[in-house]
N, C-alpha and C positions, 0 to 999 in steps of 0.2 A: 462382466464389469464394463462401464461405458465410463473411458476419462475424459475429463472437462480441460481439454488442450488448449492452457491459455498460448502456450506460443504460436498455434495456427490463427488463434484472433488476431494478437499481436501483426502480425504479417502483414496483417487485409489492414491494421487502423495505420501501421508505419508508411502505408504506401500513400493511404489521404493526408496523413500529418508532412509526408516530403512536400505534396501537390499545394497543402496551403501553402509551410512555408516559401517556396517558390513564386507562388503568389504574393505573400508579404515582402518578399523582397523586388519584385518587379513595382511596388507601393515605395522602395527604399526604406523599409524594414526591414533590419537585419536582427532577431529575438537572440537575446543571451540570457545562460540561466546561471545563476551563482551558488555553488555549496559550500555551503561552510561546518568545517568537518574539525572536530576537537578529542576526537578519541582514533587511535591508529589499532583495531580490530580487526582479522581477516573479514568477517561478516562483514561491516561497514565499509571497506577497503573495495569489497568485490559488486556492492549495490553502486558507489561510486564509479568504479568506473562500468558497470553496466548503463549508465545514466553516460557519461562520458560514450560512449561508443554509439546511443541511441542519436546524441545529438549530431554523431559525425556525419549519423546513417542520413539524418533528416535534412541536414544545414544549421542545424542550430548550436549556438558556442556555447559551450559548457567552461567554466571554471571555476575549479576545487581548490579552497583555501583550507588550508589546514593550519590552526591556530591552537595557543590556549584557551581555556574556557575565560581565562579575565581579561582575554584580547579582540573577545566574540561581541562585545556589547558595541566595541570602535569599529568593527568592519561592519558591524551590521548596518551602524548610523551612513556609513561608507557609501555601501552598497545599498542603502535606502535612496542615496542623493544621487546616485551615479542613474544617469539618464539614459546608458548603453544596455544597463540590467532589467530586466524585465520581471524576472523570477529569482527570488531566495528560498534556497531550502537550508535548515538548519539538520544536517544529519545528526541525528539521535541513536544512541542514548549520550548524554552529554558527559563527562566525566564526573560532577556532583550532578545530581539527576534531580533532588531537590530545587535548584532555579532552572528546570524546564520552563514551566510556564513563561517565569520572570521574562527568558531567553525568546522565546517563540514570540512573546508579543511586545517583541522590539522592530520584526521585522515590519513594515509599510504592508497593512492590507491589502492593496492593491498589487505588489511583488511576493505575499504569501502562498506560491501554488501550491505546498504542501498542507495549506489552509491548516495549519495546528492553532495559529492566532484564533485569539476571541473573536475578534473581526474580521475575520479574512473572509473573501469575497468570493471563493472557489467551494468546488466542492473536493472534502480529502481524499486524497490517491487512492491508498490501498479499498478503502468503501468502494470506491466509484468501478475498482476494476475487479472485486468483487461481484458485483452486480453486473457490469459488462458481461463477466463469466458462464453466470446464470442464466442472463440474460440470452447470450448468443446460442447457448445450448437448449433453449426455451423450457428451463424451468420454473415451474407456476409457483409461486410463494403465495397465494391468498391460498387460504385455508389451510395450511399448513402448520405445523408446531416447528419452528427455527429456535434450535440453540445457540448462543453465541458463547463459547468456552473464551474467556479471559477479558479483564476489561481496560485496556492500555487506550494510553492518550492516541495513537496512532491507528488502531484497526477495534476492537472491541465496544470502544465510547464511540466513535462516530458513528460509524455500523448501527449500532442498536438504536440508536437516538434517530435514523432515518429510517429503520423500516418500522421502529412505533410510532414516528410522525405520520406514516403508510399505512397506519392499523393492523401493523399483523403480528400473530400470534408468540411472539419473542420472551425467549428466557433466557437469561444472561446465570453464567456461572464461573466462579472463579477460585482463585488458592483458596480463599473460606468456603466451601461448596465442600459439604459434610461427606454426602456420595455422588458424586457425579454420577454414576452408572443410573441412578434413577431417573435422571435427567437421556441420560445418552439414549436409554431402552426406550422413549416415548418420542423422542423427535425425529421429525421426517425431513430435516436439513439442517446437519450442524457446520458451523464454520469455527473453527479452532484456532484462536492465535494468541498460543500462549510462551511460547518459544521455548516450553520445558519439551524435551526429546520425548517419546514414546508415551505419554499422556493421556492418549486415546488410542484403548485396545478395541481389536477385532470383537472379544468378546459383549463389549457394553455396547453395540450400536445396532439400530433396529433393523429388520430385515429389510432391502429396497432402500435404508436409506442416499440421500446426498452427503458427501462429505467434503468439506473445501477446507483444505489444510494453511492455512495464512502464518502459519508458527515459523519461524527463522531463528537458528541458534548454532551454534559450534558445537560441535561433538570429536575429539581425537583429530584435529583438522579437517573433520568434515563439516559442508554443511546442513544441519537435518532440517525436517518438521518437525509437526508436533503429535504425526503416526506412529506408531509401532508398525512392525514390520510387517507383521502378521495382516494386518488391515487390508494389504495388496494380494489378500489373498483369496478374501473375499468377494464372487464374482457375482454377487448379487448386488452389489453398492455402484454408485454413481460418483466418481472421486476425480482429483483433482491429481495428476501424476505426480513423482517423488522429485522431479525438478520440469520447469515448463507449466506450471499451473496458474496461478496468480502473480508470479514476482514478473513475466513480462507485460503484465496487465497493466499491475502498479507503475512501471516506468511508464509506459502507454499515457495512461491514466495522468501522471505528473506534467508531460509535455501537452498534453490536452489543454491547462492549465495554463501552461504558457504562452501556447499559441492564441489561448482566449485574450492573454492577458497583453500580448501584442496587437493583435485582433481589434483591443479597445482603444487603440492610440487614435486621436484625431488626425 
């Protein structure tokens, strides 16, 4: 088995993200990033302050509003106008999940680093550190058959929509997906983020495959993927570990975003 250890990337990008901002601030730029946070979840609670900790590590301020969802539209306009903010994220899932969009594309394009807006000027987090993953681990995606299990506004839709802008070989599957297992047995890199617990068994996945677990969900106060267990057990696959895999990526990946997004001040 070879894991794709995104906390070891994580490491090598935190230490150039402190060096810019250092730089940005010797420019008397100081980056701040706003979250605005409407449901009290341990899952969302614990990406929060992971994001809060990264920006300590960096120099960058972080601060978490925790609001109602009919109080999210005033702090957004807020924190559109505030000139100290650089970045908004709106953490998700929202409590009516139905005015997502409505919500995401209130924030100012240009302070979207979670890029969910129509507009927004970034490219999205968890995608991006995704392919960092891959990337640093140098696996080849041309000519490949890539599964992309689930299709969320957050990892699933953007994902797929950039590596078929990339031409390659993508199949998308989801809750309507009759038998997954026909899908799992043929592809040669799936990446799964569908947040249902143990979703993808040891038995459906092709020998030698990749497997990048992107799923995040509660389980009896734990937090899972979207592996079974079984999956770690297999030492022919190429995976992504049971915590350390993609989610230091995605923060990575976020403040990236930011930094660009300070980066572009006159």
């Amino acid at each position: 088995m070879k894991i794709l250890n995104g906390t070891e990337l994580a490491g090598f990008i935190k230490e150039r993200h402190a060096a810019q901002i250092r730089s940005l601030r010797g420019r008397k730029i100081f980056p701040k990033l706003a979250i605005v946070q409407v449901k009290d979840d341990p899952v969302i609670n614990t990406y929060v302050r992971l994001k809060k900790k990264y920006g300590v590590d960096i120099g960058i301020v972080v601060e978490a509003h925790q609001v109602s969802q009919a109080e999210t539209p005033a702090l957004i306009k807020k924190l559109n106008d505030d000139k100290s903010v650089y970045g908004i994220i709106v953490q998700l899932p929202l409590t009516d999940p139905s005015k997502t969009d409505e919500i995401v594309n209130l924030v100012a394009p240009e302070k979207d680093v979670d890029a969910l807006g129509a507009k927004a000027r970034f490219d999205p987090a968890t995608p991006m550190a995704i392919l960092w993953l891959l990337n640093g681990y140098n696996i080849e995606l041309a000519g490949k058959q890539i599964l992309i299990i689930g299709h969320g506004k957050l990892v699933g839709t953007p994902l797929s929509r950039i590596l078929i802008k990339s031409k390659l070989d993508v199949s998308i599957a989801d809750e309507n997906t009759k038998d997954l297992a026909d899908k799992t047995k043929v592809a040669d890199i799936i990446v799964t983020a569908t947040g249902s617990p143990a979703v993808l068994r040891a038995g459906i996945i092709k020998q030698g495959a990749v497997v990048v677990d992107a799923g995040v969900a509660s389980e009896s106060g734990k937090t899972v993927g979207d592996l079974a267990p079984d999956v770690y057990e297999r030492d022919d696959l190429t995976i992504t570990p049971q915590k350390g895999g993609v989610g230091p990526l995605t923060v990575c990946a976020l403040f990236e975003n930011v930094i660009r997004a300070a980066s572009l001040k006159p």
